[in-house]
C-alpha positions as CSV (number, residue, x, y, z in Angstrom):
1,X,148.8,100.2,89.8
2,X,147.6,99.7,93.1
3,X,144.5,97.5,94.0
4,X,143.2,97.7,97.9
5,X,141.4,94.3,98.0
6,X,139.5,93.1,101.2
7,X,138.3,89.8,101.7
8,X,136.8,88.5,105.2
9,X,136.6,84.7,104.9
10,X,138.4,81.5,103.6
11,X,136.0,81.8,100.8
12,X,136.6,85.3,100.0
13,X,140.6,84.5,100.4
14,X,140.3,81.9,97.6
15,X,138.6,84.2,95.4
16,X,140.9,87.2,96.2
17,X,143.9,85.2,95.7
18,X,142.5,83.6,92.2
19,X,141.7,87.4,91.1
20,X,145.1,88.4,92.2
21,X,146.8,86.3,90.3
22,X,144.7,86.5,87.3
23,X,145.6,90.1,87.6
24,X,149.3,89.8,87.6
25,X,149.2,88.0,84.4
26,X,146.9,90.4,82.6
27,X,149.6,93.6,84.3
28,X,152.6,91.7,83.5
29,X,153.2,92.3,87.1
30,X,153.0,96.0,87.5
31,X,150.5,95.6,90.2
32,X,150.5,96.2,94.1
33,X,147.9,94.6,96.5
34,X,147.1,96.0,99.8
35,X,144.6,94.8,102.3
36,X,143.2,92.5,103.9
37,X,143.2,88.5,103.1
38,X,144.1,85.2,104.2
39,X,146.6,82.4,103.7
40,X,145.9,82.1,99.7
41,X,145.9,85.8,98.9
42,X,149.1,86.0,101.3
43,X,150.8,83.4,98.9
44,X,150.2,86.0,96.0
45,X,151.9,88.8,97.7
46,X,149.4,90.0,100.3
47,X,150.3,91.5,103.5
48,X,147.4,91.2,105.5
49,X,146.4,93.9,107.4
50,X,144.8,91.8,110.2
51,X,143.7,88.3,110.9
52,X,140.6,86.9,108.9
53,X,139.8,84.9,111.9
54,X,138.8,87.6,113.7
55,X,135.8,88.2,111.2
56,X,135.1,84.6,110.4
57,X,132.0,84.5,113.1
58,X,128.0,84.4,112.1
59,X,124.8,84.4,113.6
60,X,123.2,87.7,115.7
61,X,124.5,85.3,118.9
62,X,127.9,84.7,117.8
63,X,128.5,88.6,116.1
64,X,127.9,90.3,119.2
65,X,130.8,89.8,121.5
66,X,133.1,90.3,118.7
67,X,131.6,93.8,117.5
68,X,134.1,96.1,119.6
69,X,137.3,94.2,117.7
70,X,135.2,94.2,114.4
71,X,134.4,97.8,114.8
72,X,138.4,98.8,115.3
73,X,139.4,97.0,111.8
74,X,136.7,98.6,110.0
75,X,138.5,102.0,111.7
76,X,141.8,100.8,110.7
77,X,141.2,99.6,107.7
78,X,139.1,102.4,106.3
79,X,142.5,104.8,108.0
80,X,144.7,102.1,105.1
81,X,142.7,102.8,102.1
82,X,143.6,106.1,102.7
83,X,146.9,106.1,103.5
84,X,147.6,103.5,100.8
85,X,145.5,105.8,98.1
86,X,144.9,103.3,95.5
87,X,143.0,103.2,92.1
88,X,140.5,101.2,93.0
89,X,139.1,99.2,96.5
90,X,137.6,95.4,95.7
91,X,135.5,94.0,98.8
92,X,135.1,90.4,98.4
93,X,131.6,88.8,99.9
94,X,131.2,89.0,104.1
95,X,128.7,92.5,102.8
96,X,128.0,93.1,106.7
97,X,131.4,93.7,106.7
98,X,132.1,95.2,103.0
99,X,129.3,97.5,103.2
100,X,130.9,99.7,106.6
101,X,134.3,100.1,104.8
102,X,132.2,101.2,101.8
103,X,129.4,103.4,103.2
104,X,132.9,105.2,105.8
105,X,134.5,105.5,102.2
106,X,132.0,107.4,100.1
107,X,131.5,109.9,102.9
108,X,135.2,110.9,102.5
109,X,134.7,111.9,98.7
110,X,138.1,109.9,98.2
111,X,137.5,109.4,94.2
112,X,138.5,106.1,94.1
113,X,136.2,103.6,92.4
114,X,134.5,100.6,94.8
115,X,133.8,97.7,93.7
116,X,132.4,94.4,95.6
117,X,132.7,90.7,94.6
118,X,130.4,88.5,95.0
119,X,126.4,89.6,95.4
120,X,124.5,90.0,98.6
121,X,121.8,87.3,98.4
122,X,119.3,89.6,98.0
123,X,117.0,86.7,96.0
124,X,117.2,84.6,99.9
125,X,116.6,87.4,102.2
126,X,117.1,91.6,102.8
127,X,115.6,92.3,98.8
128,X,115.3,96.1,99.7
129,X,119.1,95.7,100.0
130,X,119.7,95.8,96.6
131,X,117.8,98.8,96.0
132,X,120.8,101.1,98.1
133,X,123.9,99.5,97.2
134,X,124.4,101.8,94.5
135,X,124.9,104.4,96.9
136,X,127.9,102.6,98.2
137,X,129.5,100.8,95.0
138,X,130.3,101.8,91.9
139,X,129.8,98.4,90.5
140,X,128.9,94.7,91.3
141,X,130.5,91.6,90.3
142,X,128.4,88.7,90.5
143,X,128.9,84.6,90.5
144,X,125.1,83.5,88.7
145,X,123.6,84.8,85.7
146,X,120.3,85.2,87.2
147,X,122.2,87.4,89.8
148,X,122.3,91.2,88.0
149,X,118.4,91.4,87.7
150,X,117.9,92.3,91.1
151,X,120.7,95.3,90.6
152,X,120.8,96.4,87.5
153,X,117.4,97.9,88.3
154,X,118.7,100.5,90.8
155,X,121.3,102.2,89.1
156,X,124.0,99.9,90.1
157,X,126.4,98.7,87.2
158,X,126.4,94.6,87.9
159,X,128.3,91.9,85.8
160,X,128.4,88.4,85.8
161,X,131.7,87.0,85.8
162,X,131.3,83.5,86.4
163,X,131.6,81.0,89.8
164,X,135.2,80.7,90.7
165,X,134.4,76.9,92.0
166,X,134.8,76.0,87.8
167,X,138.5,77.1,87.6
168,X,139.4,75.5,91.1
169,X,142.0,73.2,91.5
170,X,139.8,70.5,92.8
171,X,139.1,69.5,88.8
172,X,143.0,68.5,88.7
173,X,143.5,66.7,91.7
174,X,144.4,63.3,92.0
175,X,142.6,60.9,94.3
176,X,145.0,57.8,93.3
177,X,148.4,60.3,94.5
178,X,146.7,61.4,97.7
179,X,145.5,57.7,98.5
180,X,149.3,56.6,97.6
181,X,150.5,59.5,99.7
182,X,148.6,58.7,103.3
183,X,149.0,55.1,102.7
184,X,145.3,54.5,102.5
185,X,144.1,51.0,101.5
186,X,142.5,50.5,97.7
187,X,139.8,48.5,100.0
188,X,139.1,51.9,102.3
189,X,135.7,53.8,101.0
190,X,136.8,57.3,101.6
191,X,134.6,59.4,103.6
192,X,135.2,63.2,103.8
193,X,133.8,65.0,106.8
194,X,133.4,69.3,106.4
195,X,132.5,70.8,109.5
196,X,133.1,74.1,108.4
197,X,136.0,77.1,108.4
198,X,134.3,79.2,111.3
199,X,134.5,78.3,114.9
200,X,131.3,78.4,115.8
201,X,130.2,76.0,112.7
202,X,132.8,73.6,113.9
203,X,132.5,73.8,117.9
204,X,128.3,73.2,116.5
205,X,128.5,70.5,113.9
206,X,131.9,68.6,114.5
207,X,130.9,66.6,117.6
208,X,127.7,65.4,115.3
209,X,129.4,64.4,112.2
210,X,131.9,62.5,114.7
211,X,128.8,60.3,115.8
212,X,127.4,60.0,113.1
213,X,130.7,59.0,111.6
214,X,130.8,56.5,114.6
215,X,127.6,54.7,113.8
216,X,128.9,54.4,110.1
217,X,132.0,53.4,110.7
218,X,130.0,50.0,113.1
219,X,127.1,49.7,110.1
220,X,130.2,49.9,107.2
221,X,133.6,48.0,107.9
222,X,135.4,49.0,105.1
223,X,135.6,53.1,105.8
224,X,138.4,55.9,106.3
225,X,137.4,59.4,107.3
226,X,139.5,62.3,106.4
227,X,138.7,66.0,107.6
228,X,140.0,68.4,105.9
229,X,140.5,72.0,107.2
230,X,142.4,75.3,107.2
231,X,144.8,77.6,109.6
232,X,141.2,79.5,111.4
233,X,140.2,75.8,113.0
234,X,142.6,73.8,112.2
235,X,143.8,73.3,116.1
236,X,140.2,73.2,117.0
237,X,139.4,70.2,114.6
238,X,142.2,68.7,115.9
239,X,141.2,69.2,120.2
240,X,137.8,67.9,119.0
241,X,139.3,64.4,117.9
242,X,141.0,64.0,120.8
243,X,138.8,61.5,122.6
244,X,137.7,59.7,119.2
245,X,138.9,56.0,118.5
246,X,137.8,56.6,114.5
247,X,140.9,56.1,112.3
248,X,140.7,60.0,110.6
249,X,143.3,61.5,108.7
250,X,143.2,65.4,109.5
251,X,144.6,67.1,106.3
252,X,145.3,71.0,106.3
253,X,146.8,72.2,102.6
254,X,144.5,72.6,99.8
255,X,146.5,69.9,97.5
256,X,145.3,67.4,100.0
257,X,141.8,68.9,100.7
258,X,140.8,68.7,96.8
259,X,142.8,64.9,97.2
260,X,140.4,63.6,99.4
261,X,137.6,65.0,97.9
262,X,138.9,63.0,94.4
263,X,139.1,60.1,96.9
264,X,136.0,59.9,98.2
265,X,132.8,58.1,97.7
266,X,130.7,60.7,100.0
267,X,130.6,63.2,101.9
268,X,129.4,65.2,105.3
269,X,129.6,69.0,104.1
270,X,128.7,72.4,105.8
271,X,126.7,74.5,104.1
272,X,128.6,76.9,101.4
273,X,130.9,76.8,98.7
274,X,132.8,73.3,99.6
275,X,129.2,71.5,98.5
276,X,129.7,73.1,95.2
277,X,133.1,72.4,94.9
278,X,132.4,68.7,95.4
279,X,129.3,68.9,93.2
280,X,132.0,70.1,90.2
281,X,133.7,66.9,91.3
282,X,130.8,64.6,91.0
283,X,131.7,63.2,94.8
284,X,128.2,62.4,96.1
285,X,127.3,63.9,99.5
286,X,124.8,65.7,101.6
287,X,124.9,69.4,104.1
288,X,124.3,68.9,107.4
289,X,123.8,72.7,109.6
290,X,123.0,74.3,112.3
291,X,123.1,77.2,114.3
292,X,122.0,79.3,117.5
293,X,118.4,78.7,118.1
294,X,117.8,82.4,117.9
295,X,119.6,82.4,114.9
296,X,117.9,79.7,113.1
297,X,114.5,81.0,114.3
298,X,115.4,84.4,112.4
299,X,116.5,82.6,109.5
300,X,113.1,80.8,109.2
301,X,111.2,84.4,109.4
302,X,113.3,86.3,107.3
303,X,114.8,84.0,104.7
304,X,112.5,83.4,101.5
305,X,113.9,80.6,99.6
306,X,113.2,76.8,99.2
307,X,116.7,76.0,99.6
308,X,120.0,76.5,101.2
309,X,122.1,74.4,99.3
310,X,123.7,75.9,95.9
311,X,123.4,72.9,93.4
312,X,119.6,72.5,94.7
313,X,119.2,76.7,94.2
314,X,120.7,76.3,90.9
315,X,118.2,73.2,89.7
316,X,114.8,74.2,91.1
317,X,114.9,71.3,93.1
318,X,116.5,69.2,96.0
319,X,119.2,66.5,94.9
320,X,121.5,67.1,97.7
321,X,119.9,66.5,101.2
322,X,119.7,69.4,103.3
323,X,120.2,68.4,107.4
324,X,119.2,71.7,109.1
325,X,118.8,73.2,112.7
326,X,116.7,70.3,114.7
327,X,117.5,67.8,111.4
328,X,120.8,68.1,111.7
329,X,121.5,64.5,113.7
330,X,123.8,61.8,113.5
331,X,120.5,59.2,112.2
332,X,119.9,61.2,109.7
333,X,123.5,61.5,108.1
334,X,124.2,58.3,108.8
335,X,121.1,57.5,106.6
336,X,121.7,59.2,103.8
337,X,125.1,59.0,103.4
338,X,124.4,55.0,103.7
339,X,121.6,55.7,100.3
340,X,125.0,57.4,98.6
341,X,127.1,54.1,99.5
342,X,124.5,52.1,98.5
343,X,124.2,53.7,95.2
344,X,120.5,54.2,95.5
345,X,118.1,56.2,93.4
346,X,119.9,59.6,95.1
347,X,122.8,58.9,94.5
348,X,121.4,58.8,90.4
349,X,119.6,61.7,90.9
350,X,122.8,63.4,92.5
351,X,124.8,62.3,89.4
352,X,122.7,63.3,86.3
353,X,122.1,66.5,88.4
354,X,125.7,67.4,89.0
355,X,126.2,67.3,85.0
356,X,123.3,69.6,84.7
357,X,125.2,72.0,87.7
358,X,128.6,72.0,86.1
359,X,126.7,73.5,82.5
360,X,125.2,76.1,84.6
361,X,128.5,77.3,85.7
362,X,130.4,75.6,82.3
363,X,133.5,77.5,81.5
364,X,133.6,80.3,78.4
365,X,137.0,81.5,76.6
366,X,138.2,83.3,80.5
367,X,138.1,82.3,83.8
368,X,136.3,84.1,85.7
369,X,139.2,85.9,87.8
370,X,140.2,86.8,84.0
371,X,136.5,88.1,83.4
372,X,136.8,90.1,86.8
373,X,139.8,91.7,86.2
374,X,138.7,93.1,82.9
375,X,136.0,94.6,84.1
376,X,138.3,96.3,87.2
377,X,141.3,97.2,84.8
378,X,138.5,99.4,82.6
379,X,136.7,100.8,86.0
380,X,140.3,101.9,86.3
381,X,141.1,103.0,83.0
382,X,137.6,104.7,82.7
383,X,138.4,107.1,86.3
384,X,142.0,108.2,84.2
């Protein structure tokens, strides 16, 4: 069997490597990947067809000088698919992206099934996009349950699978073991500061969270900052703590990551995934954001929703603080991150709320890589 599986971001990796993996087990092995991934999905068997970096950019101001570059892969990459010939293509997220290799796809009348993981947020912004992906897909694979009401209307076959954050790894890790192995004090309050796997989110929010970091670090004696990160900014993060006399571990292999996360007592988090990841974990924190002005401004015209953050989406209403555009300062981190030390009443409300996040998203008999691949192995079965 052969599975052409593209994923264009850090997030997307993780998801695709999961799903890989998941799908060796239920194949006893006789599988082949091909495509495009990242570190994790490399680790699985992967060879990449190109760097992820080179996608890993957003905002109107940030997309347009790489659209030559991003244009060529979706050339090459489309050229792949059919050289490679296999039984099924699998996008994962980055749909600006996903939807070019699928649209240059269907008008080649290949016959091989499409399938993309992970659903536009058509509830946020773009609703008319979910009445034309059916002329691109063959079926959608979703991460909410309230997710395949916006599809399943249009023709297009949607399932809900599950979020992948509930079979990470950052449930097992050990906070004690990564404490033991950097040395860190028992006395230390662990503070974990996420600027972000994109360049342009950590050349934008890095140099706040290091001030705000700073003024913590004089109101709060007893603190040790740890950034974790991965290969696309990993030298970056590193060149931006150059000049910084903060005592901060810099960390780059997920062990570690989901170890400092179990070690903390707060933390500074981008926007995405990571919040829900630490959500999962119970590790109190707040999302600080920003981007381009003429992005941002865009954002407030087009997007219709009272939140950004997932665990706030999820409940109906806000437990995590949400630092964004012209709020995104190192008073107002240092603020909240101080009511989380403090254990005031957010930090409650952040703690009975996570409980009510992790039921959301609460595990069944399958993971949901497991439930994934059972829905592509009968897509595949179903074309035979």
């Amino acid at each position: 069997m052969k599975i052409y599986i593209i994923a264009g971001e850090p997030s997307g990796d993780l998801l695709g490597s999961r799903f890989m993996k998941a799908m060796k087990a239920k194949t006893n092995g006789n599988v082949e990947f091909f495509g495009v991934g990242g570190d994790t999905m490399e680790q699985e068997g992967l060879k990449s067809l190109f760097d992820i970096s080179d996608l890993a950019v957003m905002g109107l101001t940030e997309v347009i000088p790489s659209i030559p570059k991003i244009l060529k892969h979706i050339k090459n990459t489309v050229e792949d698919i059919k050289k490679v010939n296999p039984d099924v293509v699998i996008t994962i997220d980055s749909w600006s992206f996903s939807s070019r290799i699928h649209k240059k796809l269907r008008k080649l009348h290949l016959n091989i099934p499409q399938v993309h993981y992970v659903a536009p947020q058509v509830w946020a912004w773009k609703k008319k996009r979910a009445k034309t992906m059916y002329k691109y897909i063959d079926h959608l694979l979703t991460l909410f349950p309230y997710e395949p009401k916006y599809f399943t209307p249009y023709h297009l076959a949607t399932d809900f699978v599950g979020h992948p954050v509930i079979e990470s790894d950052v449930i097992h890790a050990d906070g004690n073991a990564f404490r033991k192995k950097y040395n860190i004090p028992e006395d230390k309050r662990i503070i974990t500061i996420l600027p972000g796997s994109r360049k342009n989110e950590v050349s934008r929010l890095l140099p706040e969270f290091l001030l705000a970091a700073e003024d913590l670090n004089a109101a709060e004696k007893d603190l040790y900052f740890v950034i974790p990160t991965v290969k696309t900014v990993s030298s970056m993060v590193k060149e931006g703590l150059k000049d910084t006399k903060l005592n901060i571990l810099v960390v780059d292999t997920q062990e570690d990551r989901y170890g400092a996360f179990r070690a903390s007592e707060a933390a500074i988090a981008a926007s995405g995934t990571v919040a829900l990841e630490l959500a999962i974990c119970d590790i109190p924190h707040i999302i600080a954001y920003k981007v381009a002005p003429l992005t941002g401004f865009l954002a407030k015209k087009f997007l219709h929703i009272q939140f950004v953050n997932l665990s706030n989406i999820l409940l109906g209403r806000e437990i995590i603080p949400e630092l964004l555009q012209e709020r995104c300062v190192r008073s107002n981190i240092k603020k909240y991150i101080l009511d989380l030390l403090n254990k005031t009443e957010l930090y409650d409300r952040q703690k009975e709320g996570f409980i009510k996040v992790q039921k959301i998203l609460g595990k069944g008999e399958q993971t949901p890589s497991q439930n994934a691949c059972d829905i592509v192995l009968k897509i595949i079965q179903n074309k035979k």
